[in-house]
C-alpha positions, 0 to 999 in steps of 0.5 A, a space after each residue: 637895262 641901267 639908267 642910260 647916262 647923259 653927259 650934259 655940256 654946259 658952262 652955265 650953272 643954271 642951266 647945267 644945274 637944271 637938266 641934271 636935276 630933270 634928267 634924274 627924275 627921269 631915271 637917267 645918270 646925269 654928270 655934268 661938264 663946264 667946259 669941252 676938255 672937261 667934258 672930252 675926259 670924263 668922255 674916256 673915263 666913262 662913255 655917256 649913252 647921250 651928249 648934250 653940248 652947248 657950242 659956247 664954252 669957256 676953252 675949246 666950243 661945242 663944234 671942236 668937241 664934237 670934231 674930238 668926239 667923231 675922230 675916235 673909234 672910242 667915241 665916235 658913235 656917241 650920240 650928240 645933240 648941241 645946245 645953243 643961243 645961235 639960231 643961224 642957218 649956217 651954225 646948224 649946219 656946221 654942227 650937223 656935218 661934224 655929225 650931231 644928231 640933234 640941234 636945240 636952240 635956246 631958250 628950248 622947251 624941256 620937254 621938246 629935249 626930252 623926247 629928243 633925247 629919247 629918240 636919239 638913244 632909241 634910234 641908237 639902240 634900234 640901229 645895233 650901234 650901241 649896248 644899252 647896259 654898257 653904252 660900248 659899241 655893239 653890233 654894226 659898229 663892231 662889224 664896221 671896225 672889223 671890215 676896216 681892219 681886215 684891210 689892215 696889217 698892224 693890229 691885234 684882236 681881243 676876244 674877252 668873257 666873263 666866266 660864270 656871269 650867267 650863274 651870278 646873274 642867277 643868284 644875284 638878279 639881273 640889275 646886279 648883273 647889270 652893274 657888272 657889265 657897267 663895271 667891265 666896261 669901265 675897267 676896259 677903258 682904263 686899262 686900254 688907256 693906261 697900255 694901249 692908244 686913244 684910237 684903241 676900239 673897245 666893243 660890247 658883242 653881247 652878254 658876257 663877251 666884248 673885244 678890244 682891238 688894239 696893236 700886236 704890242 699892247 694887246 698882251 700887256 692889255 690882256 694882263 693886267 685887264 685878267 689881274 685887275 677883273 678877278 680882284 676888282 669883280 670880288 665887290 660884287 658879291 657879298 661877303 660871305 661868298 668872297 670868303 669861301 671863293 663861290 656860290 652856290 647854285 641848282 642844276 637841272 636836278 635840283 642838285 646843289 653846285 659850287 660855282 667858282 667867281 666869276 674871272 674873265 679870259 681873252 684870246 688874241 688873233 693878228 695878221 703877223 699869226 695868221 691870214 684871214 679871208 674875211 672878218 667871220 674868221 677873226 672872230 672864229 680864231 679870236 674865240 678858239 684863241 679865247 677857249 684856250 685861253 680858258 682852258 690853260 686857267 683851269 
């Protein structure tokens, strides 16, 4: 996997300052937040695998950021762990019911952190609740998402691949192939909060494939603009001379020279304006078939 990203929350500079220089010999992707709203932003812009939060900041505390944190499908399953100088009973237990999953008080031994850390994102990966290369929502999490909607009228799932990515992770390596998961789901969270609504789902189901679950307004435009933006986007990726002549070159099974096309991504929409589903196997058999198409329809 990539380096995992922590988001530390923390209005003293020193300390702020400290955990981001530890952190990153770690190997870990360290930014910083000095205040809660601050901290919420770069949240939407790009989902940390781990938060650490001081209660006491200087606009919104620790607890409201969490709250903000726990009321979203989007980041809901952020693992958090508050930093703090209160060693109350009751200050613990405020932060454990709005669902942190750790509590340090301060002054803390770093290495005591450390492994706190750790575990939590291990725990987190262990539990199918998030992708380690992406940080998106994975597994239980998309299956949670996809039991409540099927109760639901109002939505629309996508169902999105990257075309040829396995052929580029061939060429490139696994750590390129790496990035590009990074890259998708960053653009993903761009455009669903450019079109679409905060309480938008986006999700990591494995590989190349993720799905967005939005309404059966934006999932169209979503759709669009996501196609238009990746196939002009994912170019930085390779190298020059292969965006120059539009592919790379592979082996097949006989050793035979192959062009392989850059990678471009298709989606595939299903709603319950469409069709009825009986249970949530047959949301993701129809968004995949809608997908196919989708495929197809391009070539």
């Amino acid at each position: 996997m990539g380096k995992a990203r922590l988001l530390v929350v923390e209005d003293d500079p020193d300390i702020s300052n400290m955990l981001k220089i530890y952190f990153s010999g770690l190997g870990f992707d360290v930014d910083v937040a000095l205040r809660g709203n601050d901290a919420l932003e770069k949240t939407r812009q790009v989902l940390p695998h781990l938060i650490i939060l001081d209660i006491m900041l200087p606009d919104i505390d620790g607890y409201e950021v969490c709250r903000n944190l726990r009321t979203s499908t989007r980041t809901s399953h952020i693992p958090v762990i508050f930093l703090t100088q209160k060693d109350e009973r009751s200050d613990k237990l405020q932060g454990l019911e709005l669902g942190a999953d750790d509590y340090i008080t301060k002054p803390f031994d770093i290495e005591e952190l450390k492994l706190r850390v750790q575990g939590a994102i291990r725990r987190s990966e262990r539990e199918s609740l998030t992708d380690p290369r992406s940080g998106l929502p994975a597994g239980r999490l998309i299956e949670e998402q996809l039991r409540r909607i099927i109760r639901e009228e109002e939505w629309a799932l996508m169902d999105l691949r990257i075309n040829q990515f396995s052929a580029f992770n061939d060429v490139y390596g696994f750590v390129a192939g790496d990035d590009v998961l990074r890259f998708s789901a960053m653009l993903l969270g761009e455009v669903v909060d450019e079109l679409g609504a905060s309480n938008d789902f986006i999700g990591h189901a494995g590989g190349d494939n993720f799905i967005i679950i939005s309404t059966d307004e934006s999932a169209p435009k979503i759709k669009k603009i996501l196609k238009e933006r990746f196939d002009e986007e994912v170019q930085t990726h390779y190298n020059f001379m292969d965006r120059e002549q539009g592919f790379i070159e592979t082996t097949n099974s006989s050793d035979e020279i192959k062009k392989t096309p850059l990678m471009t991504i298709t989606a595939g929409i299903v709603s319950p304006k469409i069709h009825r589903f009986s249970d949530i196997r047959e949301i993701t058999e129809m968004a995949a078939e809608a997908r196919r198409k989708d495929t197809i329809t391009e070539a």
